[in-house]
C-alpha positions as CSV (number, residue, x, y, z in Angstrom):
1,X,0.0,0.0,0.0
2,X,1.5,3.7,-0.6
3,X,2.1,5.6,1.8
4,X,0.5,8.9,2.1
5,X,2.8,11.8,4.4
6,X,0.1,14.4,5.8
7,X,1.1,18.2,6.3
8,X,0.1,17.7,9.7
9,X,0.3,15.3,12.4
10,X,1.9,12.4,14.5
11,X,-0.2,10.1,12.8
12,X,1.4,6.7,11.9
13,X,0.1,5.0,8.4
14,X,-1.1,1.7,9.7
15,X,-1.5,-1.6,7.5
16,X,-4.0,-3.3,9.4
17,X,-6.6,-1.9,11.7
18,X,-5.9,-2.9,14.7
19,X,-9.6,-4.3,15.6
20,X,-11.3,-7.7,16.7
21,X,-9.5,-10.9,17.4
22,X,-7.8,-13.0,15.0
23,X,-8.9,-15.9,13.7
24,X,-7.5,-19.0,14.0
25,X,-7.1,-21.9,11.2
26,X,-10.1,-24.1,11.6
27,X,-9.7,-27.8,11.5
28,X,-5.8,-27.9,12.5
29,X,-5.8,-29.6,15.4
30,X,-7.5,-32.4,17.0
31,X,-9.7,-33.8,14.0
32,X,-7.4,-36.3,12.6
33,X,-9.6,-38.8,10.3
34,X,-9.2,-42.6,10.1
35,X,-11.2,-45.1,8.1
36,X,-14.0,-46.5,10.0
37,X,-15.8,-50.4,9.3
38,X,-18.3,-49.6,11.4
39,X,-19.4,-46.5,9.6
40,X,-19.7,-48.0,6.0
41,X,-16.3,-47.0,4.9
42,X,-17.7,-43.7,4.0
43,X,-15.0,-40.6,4.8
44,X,-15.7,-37.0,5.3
45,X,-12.6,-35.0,3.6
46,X,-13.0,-31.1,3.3
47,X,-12.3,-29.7,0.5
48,X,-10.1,-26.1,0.1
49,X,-13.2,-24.4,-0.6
50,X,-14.9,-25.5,3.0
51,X,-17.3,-28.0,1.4
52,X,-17.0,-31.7,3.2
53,X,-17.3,-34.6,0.5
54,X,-18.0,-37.8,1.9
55,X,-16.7,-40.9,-0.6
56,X,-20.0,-41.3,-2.6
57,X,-19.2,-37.8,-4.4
58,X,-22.2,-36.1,-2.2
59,X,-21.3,-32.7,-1.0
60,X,-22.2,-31.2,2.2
61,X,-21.8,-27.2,2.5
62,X,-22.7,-24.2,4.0
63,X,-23.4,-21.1,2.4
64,X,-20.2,-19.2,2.5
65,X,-22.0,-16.5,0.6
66,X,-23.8,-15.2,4.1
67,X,-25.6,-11.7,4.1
68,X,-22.2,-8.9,3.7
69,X,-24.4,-6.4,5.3
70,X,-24.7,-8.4,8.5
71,X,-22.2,-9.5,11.1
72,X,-24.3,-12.0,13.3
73,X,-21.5,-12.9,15.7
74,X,-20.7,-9.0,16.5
75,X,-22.0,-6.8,19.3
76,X,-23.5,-3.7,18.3
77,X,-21.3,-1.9,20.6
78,X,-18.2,-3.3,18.8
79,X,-16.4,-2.7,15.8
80,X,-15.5,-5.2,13.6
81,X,-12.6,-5.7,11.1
82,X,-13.0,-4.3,7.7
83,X,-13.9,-7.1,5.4
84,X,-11.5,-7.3,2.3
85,X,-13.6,-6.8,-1.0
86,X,-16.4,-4.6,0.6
87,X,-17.6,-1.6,-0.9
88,X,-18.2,2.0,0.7
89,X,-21.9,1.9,0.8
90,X,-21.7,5.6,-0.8
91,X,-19.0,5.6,-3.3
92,X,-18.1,1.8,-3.9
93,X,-14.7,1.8,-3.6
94,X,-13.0,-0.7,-1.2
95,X,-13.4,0.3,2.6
96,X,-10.5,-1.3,3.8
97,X,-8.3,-0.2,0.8
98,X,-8.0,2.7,2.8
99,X,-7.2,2.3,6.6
100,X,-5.9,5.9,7.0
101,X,-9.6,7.4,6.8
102,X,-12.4,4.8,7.0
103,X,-15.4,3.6,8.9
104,X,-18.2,2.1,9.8
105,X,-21.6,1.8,11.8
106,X,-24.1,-0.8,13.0
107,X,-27.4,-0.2,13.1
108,X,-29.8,-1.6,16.5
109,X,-30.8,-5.2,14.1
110,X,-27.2,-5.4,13.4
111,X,-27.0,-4.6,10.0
112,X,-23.4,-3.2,9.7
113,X,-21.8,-1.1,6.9
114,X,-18.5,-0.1,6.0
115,X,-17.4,3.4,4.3
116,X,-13.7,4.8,3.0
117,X,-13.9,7.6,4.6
118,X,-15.8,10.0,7.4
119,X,-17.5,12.2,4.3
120,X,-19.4,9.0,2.9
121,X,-20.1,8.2,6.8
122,X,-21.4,11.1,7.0
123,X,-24.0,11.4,4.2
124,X,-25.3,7.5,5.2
125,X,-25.8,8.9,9.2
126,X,-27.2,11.7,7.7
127,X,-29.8,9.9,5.3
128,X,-28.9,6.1,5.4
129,X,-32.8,5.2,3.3
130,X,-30.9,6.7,0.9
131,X,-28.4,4.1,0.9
132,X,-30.9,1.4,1.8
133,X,-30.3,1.3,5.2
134,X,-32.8,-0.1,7.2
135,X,-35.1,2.0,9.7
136,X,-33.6,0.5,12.7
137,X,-31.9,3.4,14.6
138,X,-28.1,3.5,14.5
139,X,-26.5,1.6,17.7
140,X,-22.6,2.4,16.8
141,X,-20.1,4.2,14.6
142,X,-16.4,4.2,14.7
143,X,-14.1,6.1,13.2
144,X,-10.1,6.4,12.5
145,X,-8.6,8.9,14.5
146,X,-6.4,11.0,12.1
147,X,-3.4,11.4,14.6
148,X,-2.9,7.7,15.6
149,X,-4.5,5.7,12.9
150,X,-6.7,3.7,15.3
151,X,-10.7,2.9,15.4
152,X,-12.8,5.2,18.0
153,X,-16.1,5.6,19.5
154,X,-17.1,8.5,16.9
155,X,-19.8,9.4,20.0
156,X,-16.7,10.4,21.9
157,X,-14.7,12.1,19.1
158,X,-13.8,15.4,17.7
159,X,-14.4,16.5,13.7
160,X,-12.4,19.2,12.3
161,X,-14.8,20.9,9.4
162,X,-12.0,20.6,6.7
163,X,-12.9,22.8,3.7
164,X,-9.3,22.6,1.7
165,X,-8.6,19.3,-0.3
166,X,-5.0,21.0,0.6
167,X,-4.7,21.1,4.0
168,X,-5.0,17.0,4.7
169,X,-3.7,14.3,2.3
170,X,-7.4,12.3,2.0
171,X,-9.4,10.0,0.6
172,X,-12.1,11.6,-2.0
173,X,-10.9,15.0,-1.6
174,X,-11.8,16.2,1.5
175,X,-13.4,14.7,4.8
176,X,-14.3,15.6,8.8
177,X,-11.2,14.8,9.9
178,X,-11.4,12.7,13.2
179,X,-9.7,13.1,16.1
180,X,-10.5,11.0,19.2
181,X,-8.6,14.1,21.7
182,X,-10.1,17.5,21.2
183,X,-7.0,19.1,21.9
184,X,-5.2,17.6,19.1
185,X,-8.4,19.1,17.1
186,X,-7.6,22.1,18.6
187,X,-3.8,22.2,17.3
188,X,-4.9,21.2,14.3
189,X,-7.3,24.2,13.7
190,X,-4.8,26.4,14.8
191,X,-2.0,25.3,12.4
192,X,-4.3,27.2,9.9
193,X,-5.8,30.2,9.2
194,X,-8.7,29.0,7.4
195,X,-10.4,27.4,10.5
196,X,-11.3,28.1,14.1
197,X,-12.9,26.9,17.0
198,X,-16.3,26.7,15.5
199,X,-15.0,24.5,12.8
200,X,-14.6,21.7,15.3
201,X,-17.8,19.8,15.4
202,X,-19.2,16.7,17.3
203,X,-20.8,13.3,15.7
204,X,-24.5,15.1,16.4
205,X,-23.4,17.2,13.8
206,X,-23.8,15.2,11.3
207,X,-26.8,16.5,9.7
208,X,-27.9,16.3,5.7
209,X,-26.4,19.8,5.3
210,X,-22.9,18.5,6.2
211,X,-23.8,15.3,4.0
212,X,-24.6,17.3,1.0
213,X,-20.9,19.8,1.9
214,X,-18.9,16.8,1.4
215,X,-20.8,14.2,-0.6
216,X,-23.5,16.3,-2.4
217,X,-22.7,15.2,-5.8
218,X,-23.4,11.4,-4.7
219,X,-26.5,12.5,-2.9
220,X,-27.8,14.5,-5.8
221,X,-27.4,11.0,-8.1
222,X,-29.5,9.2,-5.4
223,X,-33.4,9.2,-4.5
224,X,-32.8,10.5,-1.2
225,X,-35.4,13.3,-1.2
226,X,-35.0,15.9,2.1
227,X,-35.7,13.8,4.7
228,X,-33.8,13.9,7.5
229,X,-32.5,11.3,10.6
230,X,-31.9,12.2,13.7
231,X,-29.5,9.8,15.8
């Protein structure tokens, strides 16, 4: 992955959010299979593609193909690891291409989505039936805090209103940028001219009218109407 260098900031490039527990490789240890009289000489073998065949050619698999927008085994009050492959709900690319900016959210069912960046968070927590979201009130969001790289409670962070593409080395032009310490949203602000105080903004301030500032063109090519969500 290329590294980006920002203008400002400690903030180390990570390669891997640092988020969840690892899995381990199913099936290593303690399932050694033997042939069998008493069961009929039939064997189970597993495939590489997770599908058990027993000897008579019948397969037995499971659908590996399980709803993306879903994490069953989550807590809503936990963020997950970004999946490799998934799309920003709001511009498509790949969420986890880009570990320097992105995010995600669950909503109360647990229907989870991922995003590239805290602009396209904000215009889904702005107006997520405009993305399909369902109408199940958002439980969680998380966010990568621009001077560490790591996840954070958004509820808990601080956004700097960043209006120059210039002034911060980001994804899609130009974002809230995230910081989970106000005052390094502070020194921030004051390393330019352009913003102040007001500029930093909390997570309940991300209404439709922020939305539209940083992902208006995408919201103008979707049937989101003016309705708005408060969260």
């Amino acid at each position: 992955m290329e590294q980006r260098f920002h203008r400002y900031g400690r903030r180390r490039v990570l390669g891997a959010i640092g988020v969840g527990t690892a899995l381990g490789l199913a099936g290593c240890l303690g399932d050694d299979s033997t042939d069998d009289d008493s069961n009929g000489g039939e064997e189970s073998n597993e495939g590489a593609d997770g599908t058990d065949e027993t000897s008579d050619g019948e397969s037995d698999s499971s659908d590996s193909g399980a709803d993306d927008d879903t994490d069953d085994t989550a807590s809503v009050e936990e963020a997950v690891a970004f999946p490799e492959g998934r799309d920003c709900t709001v511009c498509n690319m790949v969420a986890a291409d880009h570990p320097d900016w992105n995010a995600q959210l669950v909503h109360e069912d647990g229907h989870r989505e991922f995003f590239c960046s805290t602009g396209c968070l904000a215009a889904y927590y702005a107006v997520p039936e405009t993305f399909d979201g369902p109408e199940t009130e958002i439980a969680g969001v998380w966010v990568t805090d621009y001077e560490s790289g790591d996840l954070v409670d958004a509820s808990e962070a601080s956004f700097v209103r960043v209006s120059d593409p210039d002034h911060v080395d980001d994804v899609m032009t130009r974002n809230p940028t995230p910081f989970a310490d106000r005052d390094d949203a502070e020194s921030f602000v004051a390393e330019f001219d352009a913003y102040d105080e007001d500029d930093i903004i909390e997570l309940s301030a991300f209404d439709r009218d922020l939305a539209e500032y940083y992902r208006g063109n995408i919201l103008e090519g979707n049937d989101g109407g003016d309705t708005e969500h408060g969260h």
